[in-house]
C-alpha positions, 0 to 999 in steps of 0.5 A: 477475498478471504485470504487478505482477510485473513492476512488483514485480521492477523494485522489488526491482532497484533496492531491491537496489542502493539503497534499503537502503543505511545512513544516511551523511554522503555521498552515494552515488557517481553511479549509472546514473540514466538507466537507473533513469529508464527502468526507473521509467517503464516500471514507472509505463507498465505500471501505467497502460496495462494493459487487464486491470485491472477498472474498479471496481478503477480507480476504487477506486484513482483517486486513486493512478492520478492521481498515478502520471500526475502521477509519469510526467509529472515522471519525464519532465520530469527534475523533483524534488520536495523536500517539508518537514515539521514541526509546526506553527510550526517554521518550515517555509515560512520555510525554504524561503522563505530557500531561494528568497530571496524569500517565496512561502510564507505564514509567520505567528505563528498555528498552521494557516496553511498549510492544502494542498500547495503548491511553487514552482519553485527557481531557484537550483539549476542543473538547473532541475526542482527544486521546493520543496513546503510541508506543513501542519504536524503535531499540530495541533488538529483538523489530522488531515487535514491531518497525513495531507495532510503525511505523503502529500506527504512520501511522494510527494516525492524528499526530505524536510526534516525541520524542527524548532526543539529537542530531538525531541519523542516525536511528532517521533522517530515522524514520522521513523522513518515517514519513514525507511520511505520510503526517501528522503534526510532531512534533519534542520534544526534551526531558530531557530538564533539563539535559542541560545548556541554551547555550546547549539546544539551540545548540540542538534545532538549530541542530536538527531544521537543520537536520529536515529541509523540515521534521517538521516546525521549529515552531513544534520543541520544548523542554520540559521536560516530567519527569524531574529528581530530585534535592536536594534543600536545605531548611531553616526553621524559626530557620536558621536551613538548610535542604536537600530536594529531590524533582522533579520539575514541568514537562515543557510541556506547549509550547507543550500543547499550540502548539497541541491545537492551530494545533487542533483548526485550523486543527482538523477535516481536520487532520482526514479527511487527514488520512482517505483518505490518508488510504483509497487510499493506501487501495484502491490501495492494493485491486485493485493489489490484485484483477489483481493479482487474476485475472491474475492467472485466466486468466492464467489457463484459457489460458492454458486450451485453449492451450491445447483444440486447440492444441489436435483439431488441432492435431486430425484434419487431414485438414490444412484448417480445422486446422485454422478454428478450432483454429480461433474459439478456441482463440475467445472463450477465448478471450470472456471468459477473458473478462467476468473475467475482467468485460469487456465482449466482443461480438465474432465479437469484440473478433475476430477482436482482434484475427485476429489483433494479428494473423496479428502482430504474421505473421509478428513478427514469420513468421518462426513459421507459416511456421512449422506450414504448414509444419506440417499440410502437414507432417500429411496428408501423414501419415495417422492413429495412426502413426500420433500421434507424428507429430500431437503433434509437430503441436498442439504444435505450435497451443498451443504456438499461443493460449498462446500469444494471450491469454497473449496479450488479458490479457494485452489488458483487463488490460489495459482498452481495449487499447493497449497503446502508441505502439498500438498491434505491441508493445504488441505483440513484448513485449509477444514473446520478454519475452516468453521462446519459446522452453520450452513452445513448450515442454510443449505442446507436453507433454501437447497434447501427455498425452491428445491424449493418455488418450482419 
C-alpha cells in the first residue's frame, strides 16, 4: 500500500499550502507551480505504472484510469480546463460563445440542447493551452445522466463558471456547495443581465454574493450578458425620416474575460497541478478500498476453507491432546497464508505467537465454548467407530467456529499494518465474537464437516 501512500502524502503537501485557503477577491500570489506540476505528474505516474495493482481491480476502475491518462497528458502539455455549469437554459454555451467571440457552442431556446461535454480551445488567452468546456445543463426532466455527466466535467476541470440568470435557486445553492468541495476557483456569473434595471441587477449581485458567502470570493461574482436580446432602436437618416431598427447589442463579458485572465496569469499551472492531485488521491483511495475489498473476499474463502480442514481433522482424530495439536498447526497455516495475501508475510514462529495470543483472549472471552470443546473430544473417545460421526461433527464444528474467529482477527490484524490498534487484541477479539452469529456458524459447520465426512 506504500504507493497510495504516497500519492495521498503528495495531496496533503499541496492541500496544506492551497486548497484550504478562504474564498478571497484575489488571487493567491504566484506559487512554485512547476513544482506543484512535477509533484502531480508524479503522483498521476505512480498510479498508472504501478504493476501491483490486481487486474480485476484495473478494469473495475478503468474509466477513472483513462481520465488519469487523459490528466497526465494536459499536465504535460500545460493545458487547462474551464468548465461551465448550470441549469438548463441559463445561458451556459452563450457564454462561453461570447468569450471565444465566435459561436462554437450550440445555443437554443428549447431545454437539453447540449447533450455531451464538449471544448473549443480559447485563443484569445496568451498561453495558449486554455480550453472552454460546455456541460449539459441540470435539473432537467429525464437529464439524470446528463446532470451526473455535468457534475463529472465540473469536477475534472480546473475552474468552473457557475452560470445562473436570477436569485439562486434551492437547487442551484446545492450545486454550488458540491462544487466548492472540489476545491477549485468558482466563478459566480449572473447572466441575462440586460433584463434588469441598475437598482435590480444590484440587489441580485448583493443577494447572491449574500447566499455564495464561504462558497465563491465575492471578487469572482460578476454580471454579464453573454446573449443579450434584441432592441428596437429607432434610426434617423439625413432627411429627418425615422426608422425602427431591430439589432442585438454587444455581449458585456469583458469584466468576465479580464478576471479569468488575471486568475490564469497568477494561478495557471498551480490550478492544473491543484486538480491532478486532488484526482489522483481520490483515485488513489478508490483503488486502495477496492483492493482491501478484493483482499477481504480472499481471505474470507481462505478462512473458510481452513475451518473446514480443522474441523474434518479434529473430527477424524479420536485423541483430545492430539485434536489441539492438529488445530494449532492448522490456524498457523492460514495465518501464514493470510499474510502472504496482504503482502505481509509472517514466519510460522511469528504466525504462532499471534494464534496463541487470540486463543488466549478467546479462553478468556468464551470460556464456555471451550468447555464443549472437552466435553466432546471426551464424548468421542467413548463411542468409538462410525457411530462417532455426529458427535465428531459437533466437535469439529467448535473447532471450525475458532478457526473462523481467529481468521477474522488475523485479517483485521494484517489490515491494519500489524497492529491491533488502541484496545490492543482484547478489543479485537471482543469486537469479532461480539459481531458473529454464533449458532448459525456452528450450523454451518457441522453441514459443513458432515457433507465432507460423508463424501470422503
Amino acid at each position: 500500500m506504500k504507493i497510495w501512500t504516497r500519492v495521498r502524502d503528495n495531496w496533503r503537501k499541496w492541500s496544506s499550502r492551497h486548497v484550504e485557503r478562504p474564498a478571497t477577491d484575489e488571487p493567491s500570489a504566484p506559487a512554485a507551480g512547476e513544482d506543484h506540476l512535477a509533484l502531480a505528474r508524479e503522483s498521476l505516474r505512480e498510479l498508472l505504472q504501478d504493476d501491483r495493482v490486481p487486474a480485476s481491480v484495473r478494469e473495475s476502475l478503468a474509466e477513472d484510469y483513462r481520465q488519469v491518462q487523459a490528466m497526465l497528458e494536459k499536465l504535460e502539455h500545460g493545458h487547462i480546463h474551464i468548465a461551465v455549469f448550470g441549469r438548463v437554459s441559463v445561458g451556459k454555451s452563450a457564454t462561453l460563445n461570447a468569450l471565444l467571440g465566435e459561436p462554437r457552442f450550440r445555443t437554443s431556446p428549447l431545454h437539453g440542447e447540449t447533450r455531451s461535454a464538449d471544448l473549443a480551445h480559447w485563443r484569445q488567452y496568451d498561453a495558449g493551452g486554455v480550453y472552454l468546456v460546455d456541460t449539459p445543463g441540470i435539473n432537467e426532466v429525464d437529464g439524470e445522466a446528463r446532470e451526473r455527466l455535468a457534475h463529472e466535467v465540473a469536477e475534472r476541470s480546473d475552474l468552473v463558471l457557475f452560470v445562473v440568470d436570477g436569485d439562486l435557486t434551492r437547487s442551484e445553492l446545492d450545486a454550488l456547495r458540491v462544487l466548492a468541495r472540489y476545491r477549485r476557483p468558482l466563478l459566480l456569473l449572473l447572466n441575462k443581465a440586460d433584463r434588469y434595471t441598475r437598482e435590480e441587477r444590484a440587489l441580485l449581485l448583493q443577494t447572491l454574493e449574500r447566499r455564495s458567502a464561504g462558497l465563491v470570493a465575492p471578487g469572482n461574482i460578476l454580471a454579464i450578458a453573454a446573449e443579450p436580446g434584441e432592441r428596437v432602436y429607432l434610426q434617423v437618416d439625413a432627411t429627418g425620416q425615422e426608422t425602427e431598427v431591430v439589432r442585438r447589442p454587444p455581449t458585456e463579458v469583458e469584466k468576465l474575460r479580464e478576471r479569468l485572465w488575471l486568475v490564469l496569469e497568477q494561478e495557471g499551472k498551480s490550478l492544473a497541478a491543484l486538480n491532478a492531485t486532488l484526482f489522483a488521491g481520490r483515485l488513489s483511495d478508490q483503488v486502495a478500498e477496492r483492493i482491501l475489498a478484493t483482499r477481504r473476499t480472499l481471505a474470507d474463502s481462505l478462512v473458510r476453507t481452513y475451518c473446514v480442514s480443522k474441523g474434518v481433522a479434529v473430527a477424524l482424530n479420536p485423541l483430545p491432546v492430539a485434536d489441539l495439536v492438529a488445530a494449532a498447526a492448522i490456524d498457523i497455516g492460514m495465518v501464514v497464508h493470510l499474510s502472504r495475501l496482504h503482502r505481509l508475510p509472517m514466519s510460522r514462529s511469528q504466525a504462532g505467537a499471534l494464534v496463541r495470543t487470540v486463543i488466549g483472549q478467546m479462553a478468556l472471552l468464551m470460556g464456555t465454548t471451550w468447555a464443549v470443546h472437552l466435553v466432546s473430544s471426551a464424548l468421542k473417545l467413548g463411542t468409538g467407530g462410525l457411530s462417532t460421526v455426529i458427535t465428531a461433527a459437533a466437535q469439529g464444528a467448535v473447532a471450525y467456529y475458532s478457526t473462523y474467529v481467529v481468521g477474522q482477527v488475523a485479517e483485521r490484524y494484517l489490515a491494519q499494518g500489524l497492529s491491533w490498534g488502541a484496545g490492543g487484541p482484547k478489543r479485537v477479539v471482543r469486537d469479532i465474537l461480539a459481531n458473529l452469529d454464533r449458532d448459525s456458524l456452528l450450523a454451518q459447520a457441522r453441514s459443513d464437516i458432515l457433507a465432507r465426512l460423508r463424501a470422503g
